[in-house]
N, C-alpha and C positions, 0 to 999 in steps of 0.2 A: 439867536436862540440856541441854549443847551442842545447838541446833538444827545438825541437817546437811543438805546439798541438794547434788543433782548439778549445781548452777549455781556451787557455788563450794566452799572448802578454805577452811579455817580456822585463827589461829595465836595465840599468844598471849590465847584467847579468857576464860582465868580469870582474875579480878578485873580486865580491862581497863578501863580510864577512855575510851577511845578509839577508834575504828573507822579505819580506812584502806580500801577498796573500789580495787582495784587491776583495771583492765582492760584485757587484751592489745592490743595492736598488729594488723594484719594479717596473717594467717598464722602469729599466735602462742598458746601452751595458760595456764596459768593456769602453769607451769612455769618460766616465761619472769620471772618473780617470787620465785621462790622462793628463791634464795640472799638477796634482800632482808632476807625477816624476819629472821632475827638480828640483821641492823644497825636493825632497830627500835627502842626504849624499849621496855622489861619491860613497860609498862604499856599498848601501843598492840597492838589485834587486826589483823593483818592479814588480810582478804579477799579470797582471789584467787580471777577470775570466770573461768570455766571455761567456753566456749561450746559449744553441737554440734558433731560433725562430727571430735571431735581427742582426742586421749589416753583417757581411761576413756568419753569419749562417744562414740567413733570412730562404733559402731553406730548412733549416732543422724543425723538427717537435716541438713545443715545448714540452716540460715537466711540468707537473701541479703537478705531486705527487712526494714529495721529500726524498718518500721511492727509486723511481724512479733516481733523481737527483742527490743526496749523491753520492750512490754508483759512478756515472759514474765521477762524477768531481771529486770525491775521488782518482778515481785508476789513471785517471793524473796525477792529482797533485804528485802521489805518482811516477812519472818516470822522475822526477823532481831528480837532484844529489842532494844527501844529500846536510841541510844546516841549517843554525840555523834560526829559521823564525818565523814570526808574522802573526797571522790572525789579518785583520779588515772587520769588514762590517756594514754595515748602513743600518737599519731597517731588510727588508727581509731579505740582507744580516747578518745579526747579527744571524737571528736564520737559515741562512743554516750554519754559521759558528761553531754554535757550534751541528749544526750534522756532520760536520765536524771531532770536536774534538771524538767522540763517535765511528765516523766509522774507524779514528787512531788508536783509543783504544783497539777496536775488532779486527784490524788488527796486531796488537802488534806492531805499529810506532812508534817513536819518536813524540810527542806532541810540540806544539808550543811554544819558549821560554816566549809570550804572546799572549792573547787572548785580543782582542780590541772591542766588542760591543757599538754599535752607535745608539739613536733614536729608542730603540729596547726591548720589554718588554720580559722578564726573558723567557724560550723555555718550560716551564711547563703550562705559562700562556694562556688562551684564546683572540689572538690579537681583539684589538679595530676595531667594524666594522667584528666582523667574520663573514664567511659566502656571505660578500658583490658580491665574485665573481659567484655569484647565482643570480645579480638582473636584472631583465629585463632590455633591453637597455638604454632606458631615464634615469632610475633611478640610472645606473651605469654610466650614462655618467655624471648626476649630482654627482656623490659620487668622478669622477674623480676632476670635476671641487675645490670639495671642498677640496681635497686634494692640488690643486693649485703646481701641480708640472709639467703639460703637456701644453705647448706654444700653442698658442691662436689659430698661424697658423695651429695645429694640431686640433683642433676640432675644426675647420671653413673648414675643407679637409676630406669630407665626405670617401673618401677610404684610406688615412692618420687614420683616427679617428678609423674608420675596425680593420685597424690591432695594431691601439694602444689599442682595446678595446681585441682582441685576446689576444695578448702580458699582459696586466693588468690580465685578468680577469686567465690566468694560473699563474702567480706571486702571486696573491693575494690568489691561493690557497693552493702555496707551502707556502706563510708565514704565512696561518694559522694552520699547523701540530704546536702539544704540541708532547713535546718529551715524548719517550715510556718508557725512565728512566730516571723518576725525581730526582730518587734516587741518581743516579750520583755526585758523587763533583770530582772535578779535584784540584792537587795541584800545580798549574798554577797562574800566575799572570796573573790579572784580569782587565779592566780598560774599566768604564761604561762612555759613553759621551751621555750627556741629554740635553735638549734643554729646557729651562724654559716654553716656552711657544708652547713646544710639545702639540695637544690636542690628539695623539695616546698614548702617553705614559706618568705615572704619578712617582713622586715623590717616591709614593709608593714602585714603581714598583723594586726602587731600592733594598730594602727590598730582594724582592724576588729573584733577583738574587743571594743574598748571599748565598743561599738554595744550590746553583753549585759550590762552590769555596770555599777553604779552604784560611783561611788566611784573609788581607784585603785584601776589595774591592778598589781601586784607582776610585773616582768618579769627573768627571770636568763637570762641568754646564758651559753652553752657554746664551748669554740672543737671543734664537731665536727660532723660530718653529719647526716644524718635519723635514725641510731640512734646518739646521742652517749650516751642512756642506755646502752650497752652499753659505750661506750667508757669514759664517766667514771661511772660507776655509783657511787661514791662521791660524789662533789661532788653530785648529784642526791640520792640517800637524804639525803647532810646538808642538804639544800634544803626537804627534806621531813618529816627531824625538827625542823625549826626553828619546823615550822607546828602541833606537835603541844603544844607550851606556852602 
């Protein structure tokens, strides 16, 4: 029997050779994935992580401290049958993923055959805009805006807008935890996707990541902004079946 959990959605799960573990973005549902899987391989499960707070979870409470977080989508994921698997995740998700890798490591798991970080600056680093989920209303509702990732009809839907601002302003505070060991390197293959014209994340940034990873870094540039996944969703999925052979 398919194991099931309200932490995540399942696809491709019969006779898969593969796992993929796909984790939203900030202020994103596990939904935010889902036209993906078909452009998968027949043979690759896709996992899309579902957090409190949003779609069939709405009822549930969110989570804002991703000391909180980890732990709980850890021990899921971990009742999951073995299977050779990939994290990816885009932005937030990039640095819950590699709390991910940390709370495996402590549990003495199997680690990920790769780690996929997306639009997403190094887990040591202080994110761009920290702190923002501290800013009075207006201010964070402009700080949404400029992020340019929330539909028009949502912040023109004054009780829409509530709870996109609930939902934000707890994402934006699990993505800004810096991990508690820097020190960490993992002997993982690694594979950074940046979006040229990111204004969260820099160039630099790549630098920094190497500080987690032995070995090279696999780095693919986009020509797009902070959500060039939305833009080039293509050229990213073929980035991603590439890693799956």
């Amino acid at each position: 029997m398919i194991k099931m959990s309200k932490w995540y959605s399942r696809y491709n799960s019969d006779n898969a050779k593969i796992r993929i573990i796909f984790l939203p973005y900030a202020g994103g549902s596990a939904s935010i994935y889902q036209d993906w899987v078909n452009q998968l391989p027949p043979e690759v499960e896709a996992v899309l992580v579902q957090l409190p707070g949003r779609a069939n979870r709405f009822s549930e409470a969110l989570i804002s401290q991703m000391g909180k977080l980890v732990p709980e989508l850890g021990s899921a994921l971990l009742e999951l049958e073995p299977r050779p698997y990939i994290i990816f995740g885009h932005s937030m998700g990039g640095r819950i993923g590699y709390q991910l890798l940390e709370f495996f490591k402590e549990k003495e798991q199997p680690l990920p055959m790769h780690f996929i970080a997306s639009g997403c600056k190094a887990p040591h680093q202080i994110r761009h805009k920290s702190g923002s989920y501290l800013l009075p209303e207006k201010e964070f509702v402009q700080e949404i805006e400029r992020l340019n990732a929330t539909p028009h009809e949502i912040l023109e839907n004054k009780e829409l807008l509530n709870i996109c601002i609930n939902i934000l302003r707890a994402d934006f505070e699990v993505a800004d935890y810096q991990t508690e060991h820097p020190e960490n390197k993992y002997d993982i293959p690694f594979t950074l996707l940046f979006g040229l014209l990111d204004e969260e994340v820099s160039l630099d940034d790549i630098e920094e990541w190497r500080l987690h990873f032995n070995g090279n870094i696999n780095v693919k540039l986009f020509n797009g902004g902070h959500f060039f996944i939305n833009s080039h969703t293509d050229k990213v999925i073929n980035e991603i079946n590439k890693l799956c052979y």
